[in-house]
PAVEX-509948 format. One record per residue (C-alpha): x, y, z; residue in one letter. Coordinates in steps of 0.25 Angstrom, whole numbers, plus 5000, padded with zeros to 4 digits. Layout:
<rs>
XYZA ...
</rs>
This chain:
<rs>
500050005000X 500550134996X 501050245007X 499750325004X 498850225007X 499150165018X 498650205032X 499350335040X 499650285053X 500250355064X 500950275079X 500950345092X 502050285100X 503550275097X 503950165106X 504150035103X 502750005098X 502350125089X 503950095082X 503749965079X 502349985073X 502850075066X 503650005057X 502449905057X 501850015049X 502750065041X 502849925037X 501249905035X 500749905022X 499549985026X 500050095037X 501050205035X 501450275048X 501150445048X 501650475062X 502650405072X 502150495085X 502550485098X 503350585108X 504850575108X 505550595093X 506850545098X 506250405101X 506650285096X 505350255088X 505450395084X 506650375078X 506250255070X 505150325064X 506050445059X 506950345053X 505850285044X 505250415041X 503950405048X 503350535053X 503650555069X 503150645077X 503250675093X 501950735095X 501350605098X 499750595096X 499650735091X 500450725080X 499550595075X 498250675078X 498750785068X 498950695058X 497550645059X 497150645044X 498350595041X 498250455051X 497350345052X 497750275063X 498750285074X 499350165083X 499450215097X 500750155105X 500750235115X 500150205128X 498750155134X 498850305141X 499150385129X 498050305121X 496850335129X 497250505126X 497750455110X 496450395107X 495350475106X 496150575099X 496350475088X 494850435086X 494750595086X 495750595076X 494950475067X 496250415070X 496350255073X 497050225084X 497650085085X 498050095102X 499250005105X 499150045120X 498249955130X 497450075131X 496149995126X 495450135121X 494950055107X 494449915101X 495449825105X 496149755094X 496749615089X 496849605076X 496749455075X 495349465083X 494549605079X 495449685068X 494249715059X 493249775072X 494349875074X 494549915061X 493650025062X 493950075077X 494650205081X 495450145091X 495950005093X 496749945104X 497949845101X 497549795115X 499149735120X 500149665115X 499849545124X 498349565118X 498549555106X 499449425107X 498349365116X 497049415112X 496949355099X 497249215107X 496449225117X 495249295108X 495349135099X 495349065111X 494149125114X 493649115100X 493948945103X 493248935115X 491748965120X 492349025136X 493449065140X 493649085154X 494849155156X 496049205146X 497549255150X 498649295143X 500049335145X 501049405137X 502749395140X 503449465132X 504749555131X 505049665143X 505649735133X 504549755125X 503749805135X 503949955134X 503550055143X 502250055136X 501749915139X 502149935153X 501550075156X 500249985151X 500349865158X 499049885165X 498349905151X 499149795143X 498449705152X 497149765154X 497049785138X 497549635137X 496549585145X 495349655140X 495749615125X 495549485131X 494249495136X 493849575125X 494449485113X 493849345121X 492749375129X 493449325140X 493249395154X 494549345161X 495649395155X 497049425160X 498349475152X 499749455159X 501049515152X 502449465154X 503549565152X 504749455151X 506149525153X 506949405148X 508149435137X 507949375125X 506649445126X 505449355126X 504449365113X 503049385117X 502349275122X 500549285125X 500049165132X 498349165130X 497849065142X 496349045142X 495448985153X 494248885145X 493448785150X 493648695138X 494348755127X 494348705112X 495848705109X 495748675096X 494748765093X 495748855100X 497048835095X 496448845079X 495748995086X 497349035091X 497948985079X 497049055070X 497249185079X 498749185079X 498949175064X 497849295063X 498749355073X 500149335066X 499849395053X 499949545060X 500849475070X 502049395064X 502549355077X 501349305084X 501549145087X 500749055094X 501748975101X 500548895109X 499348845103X 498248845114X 498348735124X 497548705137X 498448685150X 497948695163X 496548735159X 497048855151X 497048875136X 498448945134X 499148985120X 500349075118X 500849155108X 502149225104X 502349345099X 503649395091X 503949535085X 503949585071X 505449665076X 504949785068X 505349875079X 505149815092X 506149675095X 505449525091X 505249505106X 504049605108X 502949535100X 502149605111X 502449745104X 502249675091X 501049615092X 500249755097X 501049825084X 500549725074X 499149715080X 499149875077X 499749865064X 498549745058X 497449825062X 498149965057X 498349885043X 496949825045X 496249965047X 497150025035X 496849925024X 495449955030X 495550095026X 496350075014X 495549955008X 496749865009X 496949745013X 497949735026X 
</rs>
């Protein structure tokens, strides 16, 4: 798709996360990047985006509401705090916001599961990393069996690639987490746990769903996982089930892994990873939307 037709996008957030999704779309087909914003010129992120000639700015949230006839959507990788007073400027704006925070102001999303009731939203929420690793599993679990009583899941992954962000949020991460859950499954009892793992080789991200069902149909279940994690792998490359669901000790448990693409941020932090690339399918889904292109 040409430059001219292709989706103006703007980020807000130069950490980590707004860097490496921005060369997720500087790579997609579908988006081209109008505005790098966030507060400090001299950052790191900052720096990368100078260097390949996309438009920075310091100004933050004001410089992309200026831009407003010029910016479709924004992604949000600021914090859950910043997002409550960001987002109903957007929607002033009539610009989409896709909120990388567990801030939990818009329709939850998982590609996988509920892409196309989201398409046509003012806000959408990626939920969390360790949601969007789990949800989807626990959501075809529950697609597989009638009740289910009681789901958990815990994410390990990388103390290293937990920024200051993702632990400012704890609180939220696993609030956000738990209610995607309920929300996704139907399920009333629901709890997240998250690991930060400090050992050197850093650890890939790991997800374990664990449900509690009277009698479930595990093979009804593990053709629901499987189907759900190939759906799942083709935004996520590095997204692996690495246990099939098995039944031990009353409990339904299966596991994935999850390994970066190593755009920006190291292989280790699938958890970084997986929130980018949930970000970027429903982007490329609501651009081909708006252009009449298949994503």
């Amino acid at each position: 798709m040409s430059s001219s037709n292709k989706l103006k996008v703007a980020i807000l957030g130069t950490g980590n996360i707004g860097t490496d999704l921005l060369l997720k779309v500087i790579r997609s087909p579908f988006l081209e990047c109008r505005l790098f914003a966030g507060r400090n010129l001299a950052s790191p992120g900052m720096t990368k985006a100078s260097m390949l000639n996309v438009p920075v700015s310091a100004n933050g949230v004001n410089t992309i509401l200026d831009l407003k006839n010029e910016v479709s959507l924004v992604f949000d990788a600021t914090s859950a705090e910043d997002h409550f007073k960001h987002a109903p400027l957007f929607e002033k704006a009539g610009i989409v916001a896709v909120d990388l925070t567990p801030a939990k102001v818009g329709q939850m999303c998982v590609p996988a599961v509920n892409l196309e009731r989201c398409l046509d939203l003012p806000n959408v929420n990626m939920i969390t990393c360790g949601g969007q690793a789990s949800i989807p599993l626990a959501y075809a679990i529950s697609q597989a069996n009638n009740v289910v009583d009681y789901i958990e899941t815990v994410s390990s992954i990388a103390s290293r690639s937990a920024g200051p962000a993702t632990r400012i949020n704890l609180d939220e991460y696993l609030s956000t987490t738990e209610t995607g859950l309920q929300v996704f499954t139907e399920c009333a009892f629901t709890k997240a746990i998250l690991n930060l793992n400090p050992a050197q080789p850093c650890v890939h991200m790991q997800t374990t769903v664990m449900a509690k069902i009277a009698n479930p149909d595990l093979e009804l279940t593990r053709a629901k996982v499987r189907e759900m994690a190939a759906l799942i792998k083709g935004y996520v490359p590095g997204y692996q089930l690495i246990l099939e669901p098995i039944v031990e000790s009353g409990r339904l448990i299966t596991m994935v892994k999850v390994d970066g693409l190593g755009d920006y941020l190291p292989k280790y932090a699938g958890n970084l990873d997986i929130i980018n690339c949930a970000a970027i399918a429903f982007a490329e889904a609501y651009a081909a939307r708006k252009t009449g292109k298949s994503a």
